[in-house]
N, C-alpha and C positions, 0 to 999 in steps of 0.2 A: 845374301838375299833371304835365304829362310829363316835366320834370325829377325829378320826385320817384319817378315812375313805374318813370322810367331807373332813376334811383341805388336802388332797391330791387330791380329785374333785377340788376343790379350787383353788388348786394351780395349778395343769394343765389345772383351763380355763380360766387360766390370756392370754392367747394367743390364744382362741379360733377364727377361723375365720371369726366368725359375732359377733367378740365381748365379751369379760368378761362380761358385764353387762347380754348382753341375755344371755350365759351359766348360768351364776347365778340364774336369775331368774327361769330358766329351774328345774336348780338344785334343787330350793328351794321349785317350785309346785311338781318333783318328791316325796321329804322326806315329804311333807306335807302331802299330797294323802296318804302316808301310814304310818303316823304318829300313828294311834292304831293299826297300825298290832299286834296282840300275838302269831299265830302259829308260831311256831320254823321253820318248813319247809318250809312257804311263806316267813320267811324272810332268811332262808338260801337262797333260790332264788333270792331276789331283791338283796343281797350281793353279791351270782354271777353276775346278770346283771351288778350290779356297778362294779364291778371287771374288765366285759368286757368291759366296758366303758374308766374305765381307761387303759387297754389295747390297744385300740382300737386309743386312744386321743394320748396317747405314739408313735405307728407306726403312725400315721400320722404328729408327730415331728418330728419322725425322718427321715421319708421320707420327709419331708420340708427342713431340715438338710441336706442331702445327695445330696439332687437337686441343693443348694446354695454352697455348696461343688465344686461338679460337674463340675456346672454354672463356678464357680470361677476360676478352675485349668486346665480344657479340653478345648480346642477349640469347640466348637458350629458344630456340625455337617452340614454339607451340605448340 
């Protein structure tokens, strides 16, 4: 599960807007930082937060998406 987890942070911060490289690194000092976690319940939490995250990284594609859309098809308001 957390490999999957990974590679779907992963994949949605190849487009991040400062960057893949800093998301990555980001990414990498977050899982390290709690690399010995064992409580079940602190890490049911950090998998919500990532959850939100991926959430979060989603609505802001697709509001980038929708704008470039927009942008494309509507006349430019006055």
């Amino acid at each position: 599960m957390r490999v999957l987890f990974l590679q779907k942070l992963l994949y949605l911060g190849r487009e991040y807007p400062q960057g893949a490289a800093y998301f990555r690194g980001r990414l990498k000092s977050a899982f390290m930082k709690n690399k010995d976690e064992t409580d079940p319940g602190k890490i049911q939490k950090l998998v919500a937060r990532g959850d939100f995250v991926i959430k979060e990284l989603e609505a802001l594609y697709f509001l980038r998406k929708y704008r470039a859309m927009k942008k494309r098809y509507y006349d430019p308001e006055k």
